[in-house]
Each structure stands twice: as C-alpha cells, then as structure tokens.
VOGUTI-672827 format. One record per residue (C-alpha): x, y, z. Coordinates in steps of 0.02 Angstrom, whole numbers, plus 32768, in hexadecimal, padded with zeros to 4 digits. Example, Ala and Ser with C-alpha at 12.3 -4.5 7.8 and 13.67 -1.06 7.14 Angstrom:
2
82677F1F8186/82AC7FCB8165/
//
This chain:
147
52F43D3E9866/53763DA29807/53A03DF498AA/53B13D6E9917/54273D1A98B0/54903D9C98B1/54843DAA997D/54BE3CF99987/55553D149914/55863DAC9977/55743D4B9A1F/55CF3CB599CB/565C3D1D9990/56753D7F9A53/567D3CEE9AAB/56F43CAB9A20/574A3D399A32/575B3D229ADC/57A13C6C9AE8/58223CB39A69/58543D609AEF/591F3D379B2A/58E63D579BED/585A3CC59BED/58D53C4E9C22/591A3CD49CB9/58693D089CE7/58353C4A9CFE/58D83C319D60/58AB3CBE9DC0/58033CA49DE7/58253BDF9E1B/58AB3C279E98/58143C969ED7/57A63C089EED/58283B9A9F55/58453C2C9FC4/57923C3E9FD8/57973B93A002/582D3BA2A065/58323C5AA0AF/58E23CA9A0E8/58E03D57A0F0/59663D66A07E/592F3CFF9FFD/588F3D5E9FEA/58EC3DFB9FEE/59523DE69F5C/58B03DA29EF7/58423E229F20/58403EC89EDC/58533F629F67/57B43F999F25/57493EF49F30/569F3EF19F31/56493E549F4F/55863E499F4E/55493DB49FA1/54C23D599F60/54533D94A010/54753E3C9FDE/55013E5FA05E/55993ED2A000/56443EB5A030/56E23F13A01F/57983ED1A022/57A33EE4A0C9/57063EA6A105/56FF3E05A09B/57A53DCCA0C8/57853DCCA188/56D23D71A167/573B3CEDA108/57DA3CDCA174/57603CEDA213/570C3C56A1EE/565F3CA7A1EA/564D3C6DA13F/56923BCFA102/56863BA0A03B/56943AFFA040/565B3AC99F8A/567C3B3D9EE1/56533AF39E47/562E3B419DA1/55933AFF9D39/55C53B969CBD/565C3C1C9CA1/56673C8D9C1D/56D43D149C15/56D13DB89BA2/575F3E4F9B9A/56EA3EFD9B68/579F3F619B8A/585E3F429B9E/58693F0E9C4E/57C53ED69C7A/57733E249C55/56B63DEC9C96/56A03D4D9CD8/55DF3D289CCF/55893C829CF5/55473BFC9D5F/55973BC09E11/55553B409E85/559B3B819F26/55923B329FEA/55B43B90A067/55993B89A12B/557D3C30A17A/55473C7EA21C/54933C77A1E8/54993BBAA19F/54C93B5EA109/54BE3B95A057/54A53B179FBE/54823B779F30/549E3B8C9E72/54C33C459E54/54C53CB29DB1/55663D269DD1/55B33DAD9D73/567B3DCB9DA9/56F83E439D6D/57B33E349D76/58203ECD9D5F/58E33EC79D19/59313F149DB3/59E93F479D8E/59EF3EA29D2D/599E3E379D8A/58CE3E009D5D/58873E389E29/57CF3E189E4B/576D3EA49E57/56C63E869E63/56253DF29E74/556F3E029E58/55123D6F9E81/54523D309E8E/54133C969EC6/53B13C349E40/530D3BC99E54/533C3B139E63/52FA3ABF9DCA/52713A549DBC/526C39B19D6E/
//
C-alpha cells in the first residue's frame, strides 16, 4: 500500500510538473494549428508544422513520412473532418521534447470508407530551431464502450 501511494504522488507531481513547463502554452498552440491544418490541408501549412522527419503511424497500421502524409492530406484521399480530444496530457522527459499522450475521437473519410473512432495516441513534438514541430503519432483504435 506503502508503494502505491508513493506511485500516485510521483504521477501527481509529473503531470503537475508538466502543467507548470513554460512551452505548454506554445506546444498547445502548436498542436491546435496542426489540427486545423489537418482539417484544412495546404501544403504549406503542414509543412511548417511538421517536422522533416515525421513519422505518423496510422491507427490501420499504415506509416507515413513527411512527404507521404502531406500529399494523402492535401490530395483529398483522406479528409479529417472531426478532431476532438476526450484526454491530453503532455510530459517533457528532456529539453526539447514534450509527449502528448491521450484519448482522440477522430472522423475521417478515406479511400477505403469512413472512420469514427476513439483512439489512444501517443505524439511527440520536437523544439526545431525554436519552434515546437511535430514529429511523430502512434495511434490504436479502442473498443467502443459498452453501456
């Protein structure tokens, strides 16, 4: 019991820690920009947001690179057309890095259908010549939940 108070305290004091880091308020900025050009894809826009070194892991298990994920999003072959957050936390294990873990419900209309789902991500943003650049996303679909 000992120890599991003392787990909760630590986890209490990172994620305190955390809403206390000076680049919260930047990385939030940032990563609402990324979602409106998500929503709204220029090439441009995404460009500056994401990192030369991207790597974005679909929840279907398709990997995209810089490249690749801006010309399925300017294309048109996939369309986000809902991004909300059920749950964002963020976490900074070095100078220059910050973790964005949590929940998403995401819609989407692609090439092979439509996607509704709630996903459990993991993102990392990356201070790139002083500017927070999105790096990488991890994503799996969760089980709908039964009432």
């Amino acid at each position: 019991m000992r120890h599991l108070i003392t787990l909760l305290t630590v986890l209490v004091s990172i994620q305190a820690i955390a809403e206390e880091h000076p680049s919260l308020a930047s990385i939030r900025a940032a990563d609402k920009a990324r979602v409106a050009a998500m929503l709204s894809p220029e090439r441009e826009n995404l460009g500056s947001i994401f990192s030369d070194e991207l790597r974005y892991a679909h929840s279907n298990g398709i990997v995209d690179s810089k490249a690749s994920f801006i010309e399925v999003l300017s294309s048109g072959k996939t369309q986000y057309v809902g991004y909300d957050y059920e749950e964002q936390n963020f976490t900074f294990p070095a100078p220059g890095i910050a973790l964005m873990s949590g929940r998403a419900h995401i819609k989407a209309r692609t090439s092979s259908g439509e996607m509704d789902s709630v996903l459990s991500y993991l993102a990392v943003w990356r201070e790139e010549n002083g500017k927070w650049r999105f790096l990488a996303w991890q994503s799996c679909r969760l089980p709908p939940v039964v009432k």
